[in-house]
Every structure is written in C-alpha cells, then in structure tokens.
DRENRO-947293 format. One record per residue (C-alpha): x, y, z; residue in three letters. Coordinates in steps of 0.5 Angstrom, whole numbers. Example, Ala and Ser with C-alpha at 12.3 -4.5 7.8 and 13.67 -1.06 7.14 Angstrom:
[[25; -9; 16]; ALA]
[[27; -2; 14]; SER]
END
This chain:
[[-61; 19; -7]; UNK]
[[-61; 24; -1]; UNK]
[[-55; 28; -1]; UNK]
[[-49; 24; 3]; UNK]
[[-46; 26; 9]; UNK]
[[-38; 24; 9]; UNK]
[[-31; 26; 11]; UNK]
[[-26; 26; 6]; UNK]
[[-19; 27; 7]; UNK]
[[-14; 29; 2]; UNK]
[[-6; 28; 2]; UNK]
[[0; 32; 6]; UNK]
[[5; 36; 2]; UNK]
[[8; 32; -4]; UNK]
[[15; 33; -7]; UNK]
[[15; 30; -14]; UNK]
[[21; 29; -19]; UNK]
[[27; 27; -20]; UNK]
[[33; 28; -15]; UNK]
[[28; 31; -10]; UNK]
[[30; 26; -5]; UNK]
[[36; 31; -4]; UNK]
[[32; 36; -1]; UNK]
[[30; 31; 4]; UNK]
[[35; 34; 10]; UNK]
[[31; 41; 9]; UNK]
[[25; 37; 10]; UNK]
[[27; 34; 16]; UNK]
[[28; 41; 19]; UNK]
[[22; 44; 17]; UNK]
[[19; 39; 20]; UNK]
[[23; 39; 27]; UNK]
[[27; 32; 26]; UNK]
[[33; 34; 28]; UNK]
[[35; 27; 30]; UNK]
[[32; 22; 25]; UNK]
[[32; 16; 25]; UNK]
[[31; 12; 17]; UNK]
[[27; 6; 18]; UNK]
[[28; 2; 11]; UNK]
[[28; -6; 10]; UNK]
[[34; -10; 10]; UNK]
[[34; -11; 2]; UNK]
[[35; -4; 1]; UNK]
[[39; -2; 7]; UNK]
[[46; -4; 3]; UNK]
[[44; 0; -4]; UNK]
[[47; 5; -6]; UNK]
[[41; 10; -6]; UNK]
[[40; 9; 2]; UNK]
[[47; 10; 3]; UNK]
[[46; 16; -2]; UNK]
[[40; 19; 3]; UNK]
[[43; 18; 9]; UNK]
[[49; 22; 5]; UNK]
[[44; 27; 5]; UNK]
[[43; 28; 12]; UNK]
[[49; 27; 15]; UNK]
[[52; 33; 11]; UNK]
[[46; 38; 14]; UNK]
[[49; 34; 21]; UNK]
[[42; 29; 23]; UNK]
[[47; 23; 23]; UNK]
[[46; 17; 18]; UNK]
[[42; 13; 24]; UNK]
[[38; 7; 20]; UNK]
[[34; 1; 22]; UNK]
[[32; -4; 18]; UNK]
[[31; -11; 21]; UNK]
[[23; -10; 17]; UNK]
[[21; -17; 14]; UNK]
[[16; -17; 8]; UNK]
[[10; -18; 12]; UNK]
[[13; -13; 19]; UNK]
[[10; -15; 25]; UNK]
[[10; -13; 32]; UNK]
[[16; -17; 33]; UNK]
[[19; -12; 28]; UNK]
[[16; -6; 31]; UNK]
[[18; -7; 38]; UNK]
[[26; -8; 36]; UNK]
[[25; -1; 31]; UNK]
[[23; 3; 37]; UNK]
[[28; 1; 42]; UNK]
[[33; 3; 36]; UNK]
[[29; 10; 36]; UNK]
[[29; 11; 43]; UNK]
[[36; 8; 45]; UNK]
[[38; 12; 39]; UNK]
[[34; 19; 42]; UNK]
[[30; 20; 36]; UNK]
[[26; 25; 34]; UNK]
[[22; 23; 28]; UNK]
[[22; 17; 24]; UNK]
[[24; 17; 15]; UNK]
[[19; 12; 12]; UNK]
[[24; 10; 6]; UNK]
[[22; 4; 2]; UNK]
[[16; 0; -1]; UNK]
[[10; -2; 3]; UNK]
[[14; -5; 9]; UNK]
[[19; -1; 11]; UNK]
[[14; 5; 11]; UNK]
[[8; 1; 15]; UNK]
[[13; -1; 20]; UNK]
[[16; 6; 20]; UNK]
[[10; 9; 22]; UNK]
[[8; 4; 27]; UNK]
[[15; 6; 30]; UNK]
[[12; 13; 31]; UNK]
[[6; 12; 33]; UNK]
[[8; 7; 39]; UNK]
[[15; 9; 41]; UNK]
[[13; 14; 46]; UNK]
[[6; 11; 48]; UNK]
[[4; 10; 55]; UNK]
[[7; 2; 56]; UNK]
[[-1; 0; 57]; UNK]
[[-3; 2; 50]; UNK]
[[-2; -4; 46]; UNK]
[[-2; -2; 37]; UNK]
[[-7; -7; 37]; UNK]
[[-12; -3; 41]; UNK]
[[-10; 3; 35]; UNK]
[[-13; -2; 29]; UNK]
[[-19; 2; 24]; UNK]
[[-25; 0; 28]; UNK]
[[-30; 6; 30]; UNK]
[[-26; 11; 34]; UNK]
[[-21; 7; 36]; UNK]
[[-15; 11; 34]; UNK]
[[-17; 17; 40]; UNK]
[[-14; 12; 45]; UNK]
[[-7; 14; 43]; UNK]
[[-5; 21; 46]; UNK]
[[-4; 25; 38]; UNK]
[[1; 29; 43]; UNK]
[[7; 23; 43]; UNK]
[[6; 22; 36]; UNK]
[[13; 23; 33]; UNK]
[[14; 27; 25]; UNK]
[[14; 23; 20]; UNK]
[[17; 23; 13]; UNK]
[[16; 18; 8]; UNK]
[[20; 17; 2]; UNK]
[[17; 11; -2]; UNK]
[[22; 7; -7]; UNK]
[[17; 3; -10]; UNK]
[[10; 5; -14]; UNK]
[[4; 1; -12]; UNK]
[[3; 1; -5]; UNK]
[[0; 9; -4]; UNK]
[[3; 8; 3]; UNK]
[[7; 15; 3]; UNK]
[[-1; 19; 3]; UNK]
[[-5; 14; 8]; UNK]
[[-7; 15; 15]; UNK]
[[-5; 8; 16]; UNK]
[[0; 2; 17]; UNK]
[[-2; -5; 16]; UNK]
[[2; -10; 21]; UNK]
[[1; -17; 22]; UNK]
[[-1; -20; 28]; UNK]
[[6; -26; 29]; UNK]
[[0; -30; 34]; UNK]
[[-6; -30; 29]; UNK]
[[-2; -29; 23]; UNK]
[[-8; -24; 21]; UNK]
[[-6; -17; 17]; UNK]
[[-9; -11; 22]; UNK]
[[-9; -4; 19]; UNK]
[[-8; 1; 25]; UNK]
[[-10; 7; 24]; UNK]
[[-9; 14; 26]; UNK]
[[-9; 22; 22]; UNK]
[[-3; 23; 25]; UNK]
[[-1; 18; 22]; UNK]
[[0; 22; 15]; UNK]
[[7; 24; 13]; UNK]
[[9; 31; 15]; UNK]
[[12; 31; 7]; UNK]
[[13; 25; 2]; UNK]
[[18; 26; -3]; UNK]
[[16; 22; -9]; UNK]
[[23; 22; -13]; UNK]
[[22; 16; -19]; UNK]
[[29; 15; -20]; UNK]
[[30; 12; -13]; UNK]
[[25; 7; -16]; UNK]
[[29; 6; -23]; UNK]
[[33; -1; -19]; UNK]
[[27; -4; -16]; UNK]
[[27; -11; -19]; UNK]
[[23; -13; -24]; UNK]
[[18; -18; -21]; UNK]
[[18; -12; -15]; UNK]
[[16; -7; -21]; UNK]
[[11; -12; -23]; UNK]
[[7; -13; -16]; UNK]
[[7; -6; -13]; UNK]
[[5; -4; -21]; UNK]
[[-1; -8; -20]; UNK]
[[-2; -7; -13]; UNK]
[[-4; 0; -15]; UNK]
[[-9; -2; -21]; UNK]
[[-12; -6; -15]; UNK]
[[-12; 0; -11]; UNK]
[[-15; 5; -17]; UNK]
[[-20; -1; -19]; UNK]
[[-23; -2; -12]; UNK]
[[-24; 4; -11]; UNK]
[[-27; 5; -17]; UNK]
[[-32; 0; -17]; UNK]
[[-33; 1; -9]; UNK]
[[-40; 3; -8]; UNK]
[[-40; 8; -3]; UNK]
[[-41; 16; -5]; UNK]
[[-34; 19; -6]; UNK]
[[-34; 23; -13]; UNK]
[[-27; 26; -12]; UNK]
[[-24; 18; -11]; UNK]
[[-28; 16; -17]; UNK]
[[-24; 20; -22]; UNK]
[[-17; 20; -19]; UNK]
[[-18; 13; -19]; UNK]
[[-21; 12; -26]; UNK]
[[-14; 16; -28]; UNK]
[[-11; 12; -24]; UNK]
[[-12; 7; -28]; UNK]
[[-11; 10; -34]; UNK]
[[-3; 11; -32]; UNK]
[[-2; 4; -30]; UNK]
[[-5; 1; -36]; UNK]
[[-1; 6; -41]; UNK]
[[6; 5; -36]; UNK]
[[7; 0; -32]; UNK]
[[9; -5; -38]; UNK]
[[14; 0; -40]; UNK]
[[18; 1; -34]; UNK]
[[18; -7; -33]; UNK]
[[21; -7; -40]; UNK]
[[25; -1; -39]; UNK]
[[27; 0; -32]; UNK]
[[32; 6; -33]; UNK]
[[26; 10; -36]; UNK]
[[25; 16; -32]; UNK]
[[18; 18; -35]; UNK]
[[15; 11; -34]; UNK]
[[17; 11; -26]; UNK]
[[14; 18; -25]; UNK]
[[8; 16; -28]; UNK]
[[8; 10; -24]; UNK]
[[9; 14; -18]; UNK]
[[4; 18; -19]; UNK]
[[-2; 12; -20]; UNK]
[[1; 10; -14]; UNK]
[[0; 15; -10]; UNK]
[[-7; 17; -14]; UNK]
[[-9; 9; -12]; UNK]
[[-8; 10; -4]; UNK]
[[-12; 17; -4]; UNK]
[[-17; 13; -8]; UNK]
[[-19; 7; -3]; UNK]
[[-21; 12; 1]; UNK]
[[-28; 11; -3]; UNK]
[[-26; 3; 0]; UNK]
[[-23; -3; -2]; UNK]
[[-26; -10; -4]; UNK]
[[-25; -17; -5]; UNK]
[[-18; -17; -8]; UNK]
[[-15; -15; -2]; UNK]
[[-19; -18; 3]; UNK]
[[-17; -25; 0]; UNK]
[[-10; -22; -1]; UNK]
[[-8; -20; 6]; UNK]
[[-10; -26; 9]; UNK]
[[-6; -30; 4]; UNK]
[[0; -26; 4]; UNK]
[[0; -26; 12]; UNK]
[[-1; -34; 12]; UNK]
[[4; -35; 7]; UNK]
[[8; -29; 7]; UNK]
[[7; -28; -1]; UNK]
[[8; -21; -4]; UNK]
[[1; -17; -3]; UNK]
[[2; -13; -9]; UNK]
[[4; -20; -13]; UNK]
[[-3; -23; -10]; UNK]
[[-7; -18; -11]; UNK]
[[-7; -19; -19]; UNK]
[[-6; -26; -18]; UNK]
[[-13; -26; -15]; UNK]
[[-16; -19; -19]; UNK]
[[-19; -24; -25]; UNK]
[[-22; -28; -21]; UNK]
[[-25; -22; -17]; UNK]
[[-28; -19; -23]; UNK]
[[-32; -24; -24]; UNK]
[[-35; -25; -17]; UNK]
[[-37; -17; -18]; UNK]
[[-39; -17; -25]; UNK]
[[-46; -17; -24]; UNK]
[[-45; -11; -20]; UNK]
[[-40; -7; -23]; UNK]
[[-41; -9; -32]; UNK]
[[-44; -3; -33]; UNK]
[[-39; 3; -29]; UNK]
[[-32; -2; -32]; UNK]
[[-35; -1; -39]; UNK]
[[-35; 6; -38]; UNK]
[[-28; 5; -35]; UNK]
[[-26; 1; -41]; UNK]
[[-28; 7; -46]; UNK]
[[-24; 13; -42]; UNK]
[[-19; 8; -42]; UNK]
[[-19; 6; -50]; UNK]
[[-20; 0; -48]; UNK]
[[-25; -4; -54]; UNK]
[[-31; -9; -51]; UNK]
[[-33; -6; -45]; UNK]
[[-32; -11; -39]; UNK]
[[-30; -17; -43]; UNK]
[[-24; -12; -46]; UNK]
[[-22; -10; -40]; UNK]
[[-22; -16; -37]; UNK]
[[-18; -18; -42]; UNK]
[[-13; -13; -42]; UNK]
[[-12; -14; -34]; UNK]
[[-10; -22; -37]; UNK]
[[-5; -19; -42]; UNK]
[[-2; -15; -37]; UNK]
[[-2; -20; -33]; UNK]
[[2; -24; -37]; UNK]
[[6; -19; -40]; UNK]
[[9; -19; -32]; UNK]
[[9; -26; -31]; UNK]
[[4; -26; -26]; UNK]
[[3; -33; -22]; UNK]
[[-4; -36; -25]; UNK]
[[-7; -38; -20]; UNK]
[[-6; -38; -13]; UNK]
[[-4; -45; -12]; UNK]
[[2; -43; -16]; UNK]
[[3; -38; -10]; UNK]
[[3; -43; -6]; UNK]
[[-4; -44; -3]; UNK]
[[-7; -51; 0]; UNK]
[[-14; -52; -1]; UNK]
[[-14; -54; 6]; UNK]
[[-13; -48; 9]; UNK]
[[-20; -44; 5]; UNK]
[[-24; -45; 12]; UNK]
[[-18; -41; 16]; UNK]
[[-18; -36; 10]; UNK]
[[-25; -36; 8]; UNK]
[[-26; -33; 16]; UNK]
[[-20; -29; 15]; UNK]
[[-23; -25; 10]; UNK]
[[-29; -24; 12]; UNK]
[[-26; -21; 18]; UNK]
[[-22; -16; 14]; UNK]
[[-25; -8; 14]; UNK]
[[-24; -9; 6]; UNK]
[[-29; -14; 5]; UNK]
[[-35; -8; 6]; UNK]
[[-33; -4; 0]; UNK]
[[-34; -10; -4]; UNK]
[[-40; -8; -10]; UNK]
[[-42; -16; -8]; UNK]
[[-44; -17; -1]; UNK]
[[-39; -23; 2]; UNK]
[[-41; -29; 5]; UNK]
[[-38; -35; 7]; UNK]
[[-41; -39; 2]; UNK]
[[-39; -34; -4]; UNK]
[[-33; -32; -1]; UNK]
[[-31; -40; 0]; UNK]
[[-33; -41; -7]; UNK]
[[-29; -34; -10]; UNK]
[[-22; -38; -7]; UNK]
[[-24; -44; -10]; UNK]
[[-24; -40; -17]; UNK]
[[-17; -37; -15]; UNK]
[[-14; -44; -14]; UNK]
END
C-alpha cells in the first residue's frame, strides 16, 4: 500500500482514580465555569453520588444547579428542555455526569444552547464538513464526569441524539465537542446496577472489537483497542460479580475510555444494527450491542478469522476465532445477555424499516464486510 494520509485525534486531559470526583469544583475554575450547570439522567438525580457532586460545587460556591429530565434514548425534546434550564439558569458550562445518555445530551446542551435560532442540531450530524456550520466561539466548556464504564463518551467528539419523528439515532459531531477535563473516578461506578454493569461492560468490548477489525489504517487504535479488550475479558465478570471491587471498575474504566478512542479507527455491523433497535425500541445500547455481537462475528469471519485469532492468542484465549467466539458467548452468559434479539423484544416485521435504518447508519462503513440490503436483512435474520 502506499503511505496513508489520516487525521488523528487523541483525548483531553483525564483525571483517573478514586475520589478524584472531588477535585471537580477546581476544574470547573480552570475551565472558566463559574456557574455550571450538571446535567445528569433521572435515575441518578437522587443518589447519594450526585448529591455528593453537586456538594463539591456548592462548597467552592458554583451553585448545585441540575437538570435531569434525559431519557435512555435523549432526543430533541430532552435538549430543548435542558438548554432552557441552561439559560433561564444563566450558565456558563455544562458538567456531563452519568453514562452515555446524560453526557451525549449534555454535550448537546453545550453546543446548541447559544446558537443562532436558524441552526438546527440536526444540520450539525457527522457527515463531511457539516460541523463548521456551528459557530465554535458560542460553544460552552464542558466537563464530563462518567458514572458507568462502556460508553467511552467522556473522550469523544461527539453525542448521539435520536430524532423523536424518524426514531432514527444521529451522531452530531463537533471538536469542540471533546471535554475540556474528564474525571474518571471508579467508585462512582461501584453502585451501578448489575444488568448496567453488564451492558455498558460489553459496550466497551463492541467499541474495542470494531475498532480492532475496522479495516481502515489506524495503528495506534488498533493496539489501544487490542488492549482494550484484554481489560474487559479479564475485569468485567468481576466487577459484575463483585461491584464493590475497586480495581475491577477501574479497569473498566479505562477499557471504556481505550474503546471510544479506538473506534475512531471505525465501528461496524454491531452498532449499525444496534442504534436502530435501541431508537425503534428503546432497549439499552450497550445491552444490544452484545446480544447481536455473535451474530456479527460470524457475518465478518471471512474477513476478520485471521486478525481475531491473532487477537484470541494476546488475549490467551486458545483456538483461535473459534475460541474467542466462544469466550464472547461464555461472557455473555455469565452477564446474562438476552439470546437473541426477539428476546429483546424485536419483530420480524419491522426488519425492512431496520435493515434501511442500518444502512443509513455512519457505522455500516467501517464494517470489514461491505453491508448490503440483502446481507444486512439476512444478518437481522440471524439475530432473532
């Protein structure tokens, strides 16, 4: 091949360990947020670990300002309602606080709250040079402050919104859009709920596998990915079993965090047929992504058999793709995965709507196996 040329972007400053979240008021100031506004979801608006954040910032005297009216899936609707508490609120930078949902909506809360009223979010979505139609200037600071250990949110340049009218998933993008400072504190994960701990777990080894088999030239991603992996395999069981166990959610933390820095390499099949199930139907991303991850495998083995057994031997893992797949279905069973996706909930008459959906997605171009509507129907197929 002839030598590639690539942009590559690498993440903001990160504030890994335990109790680091109480470092959160100084980063706020060093950021120029006086008057934050934490934007969190409405299961983690009442425990004691936001109470305990916003705790942080009321003694450096930034006020305990919170919204949390974010569903699963954010939409518009969820945007439109958080940046009118950010302006009636008269903030000046938002704190993502949560998993996935809270920091894709509170970056969207950030980005569109001071835009011209002619700008819609929509016009902002990951496609060429679209993201130059914001005005960067009127962008607020963001710190992102993740709870759980799969989305890889907190090191991205972008958020993933639902349109509520096409129920379609759009990932909108913008570099300002990277946190100014992430702190990444494991025991704020330690009381996530199991079946959480399990989806957002596997949503990380989706990020790392994709990126991994991606064929575009990123070497870099290839190896945070590889290792990425070798985290989850090694710590996700134990934290599911054991929650309380500090160095297991650490490591998750990290692979999380490892994955979404990884897929800028690319993402593939499992998360282009995940992001339409989870807006059609509202089921956990992370969750779909490794009900449909098997299934996947297969689809791309001719492509991939090679570079997973190279995979399967860093990660002693014996026999190759055969072996991985395996240890994919042991820990899927371990977290008590669904089976399949009519487990989940999905109807074979919706696969025409889902197979079009799918293929609209950005992540169906890093797939190893081009995706056609014939292939990509018959892939659904395979995961009912």
């Amino acid at each position: 091949m002839t030598a590639p040329t690539v942009n590559w972007s690498y993440p903001t400053a990160i504030k890994f360990g335990p109790g680091r979240i109480r470092e959160l008021a100084d980063h706020c100031k060093a950021a120029g947020i006086a008057k934050p506004l934490l934007v969190t979801d409405k299961a983690l608006a009442a425990l004691p670990i936001t109470a305990a954040a916003l705790d942080v910032l009321d003694a450096a005297g930034l006020g305990r300002a919170m919204f949390a009216d974010v569903d699963p899936n954010p939409h518009e609707g969820n945007m439109a309602a958080g940046i009118a508490a950010y302006l009636a609120g008269g903030h000046d930078g938002v704190i993502c606080f949560g998993g996935g949902s809270a920091l894709d909506l509170g970056k969207m809360i950030a980005l569109m709250a001071h835009q011209d009223s002619g700008l819609s979010v929509w016009d902002l979505e990951d496609i060429g040079d679209w993201w130059t139609r914001a005005d960067a200037a009127k962008i607020a600071p963001i710190i992102a402050v993740p709870t759980t250990a799969g989305t890889g949110s907190e090191v991205g340049r972008a958020g993933v919104l639902t349109n509520s009218e096409t129920h379609k998933k759009k990932i909108i993008f913008h570099p300002k859009l990277m946190p100014a400072v992430t702190i990444c504190d494991p025991e704020l994960t330690v009381g996530m709920p199991a079946f959480i701990t399990a989806g957002t777990g596997m949503d990380a080894l989706a990020h790392c596998l994709e990126a991994y088999c991606s064929p575009f030239y990123h070497p870099m991603s290839q190896g945070i990915a590889l290792e990425g992996m070798r985290l989850v395999f090694e710590n996700l069981a134990t934290a599911y079993a054991e929650p309380g166990n500090l160095e297991a959610r650490a490591n998750m933390m990290s692979a999380a965090a490892m994955g979404a820095v990884a897929f800028q390499k690319g993402l593939g099949a499992i998360h282009s047929l995940s992001h339409p199930v989870g807006a059609v139907y509202g089921t956990h991303h992370g969750t779909t992504n490794a009900c449909v991850m098997p299934m996947v495998l297969d689809f791309n083995r001719a492509a991939i058999e090679e570079r997973i057994g190279k995979a399967a031997a860093y990660l002693g893992i014996a026999g190759g793709f055969e072996g991985f797949r395996a240890a994919v279905m042991d820990l899927r069973k371990t977290l008590k995965i669904p089976e399949n996706l009519t487990a989940m909930g999905v109807k074979a008459e919706d696969l025409d709507m889902l197979t079009e959906m799918a293929l609209e997605d950005p992540s169906c171009g890093g797939n190893p196996i081009e995706m056609t509507a014939e292939n990509t129907r018959a892939l659904f197929e395979a995961c009912l």
